[in-house]
C-alpha positions, 0 to 999 in steps of 0.5 A: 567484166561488164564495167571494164568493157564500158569503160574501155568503150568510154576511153576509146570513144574519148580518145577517138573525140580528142583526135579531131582537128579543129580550127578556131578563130578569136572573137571579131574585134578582139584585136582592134587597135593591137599593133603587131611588129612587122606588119604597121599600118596593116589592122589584124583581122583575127587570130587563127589556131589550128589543132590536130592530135594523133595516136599511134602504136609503137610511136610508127603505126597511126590508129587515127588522127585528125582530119586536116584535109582541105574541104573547098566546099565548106571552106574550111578542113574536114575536121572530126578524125581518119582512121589509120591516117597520119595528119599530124605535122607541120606540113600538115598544119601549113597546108591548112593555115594557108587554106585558111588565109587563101580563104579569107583573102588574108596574109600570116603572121606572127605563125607559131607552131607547138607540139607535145607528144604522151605515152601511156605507160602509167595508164595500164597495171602493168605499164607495158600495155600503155607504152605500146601507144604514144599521141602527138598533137600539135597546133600552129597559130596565127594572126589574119592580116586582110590584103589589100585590095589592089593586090 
């Protein structure tokens, strides 16, 4: 019995680890000499991919998701997760892609945006367990394109 409350503990605290929000940026340089149709002449800064999950009861109820709110201290989302907190969709997403450009005095493009939702039907014996729960994580990235300074 001892076993399975650890492991459930352990499952709990890795879902709870896979529900944050991250921001993630490529490597300065990386993308020097790359020419992006639809915005010539202009150099990339960088690319930019931002990644929130979620988990839910019954696909309606959100136990926790990833913390997409804007941190204008540090210039950047809360990350980590919120409780009973529904962050995960494209406005979401936009609002912080946006933030992010705003931030860095940049422009977008190239945005793309991916999504995937899971049950956990196959995760218990019985299945009826896990089918009560679902996730959904969802990312969208994009290039940084800086402005120009007379802008």
């Amino acid at each position: 019995m001892k076993a399975l409350k650890t492991g459930a503990l352990a499952a709990a605290l890795a879902a709870i680890a896979a529900g944050c929000a991250t921001i993630s940026y490529s490597s300065p340089g990386k993308l020097d000499g790359i020419s992006v149709k639809g915005i010539e002449g202009k150099q990339t800064l960088r690319q930019v991919v931002i990644s929130t999950s979620g988990y839910y009861v019954l696909w309606t109820i959100p136990l926790f998701s990833g913390d997409l709110r804007w941190n204008p201290e540090k210039q950047s989302i809360n990350g980590g997760f919120s409780f009973f907190s529904d962050q995960v969709g494209v406005n979401e997403l936009q609002t912080a892609l946006l933030n992010v450009a705003k931030s860095r005095n940049c422009d977008l493009a190239d945005v793309h945006y991916t999504d995937s939702d899971a049950s956990f039907a196959g995760a218990s014996e019985a299945g009826i367990i896990g089918a009560l729960f679902g996730s959904s994580q969802m990312s969208v990235s994009a290039l940084l394109v800086p402005r120009n300074k007379a802008e």
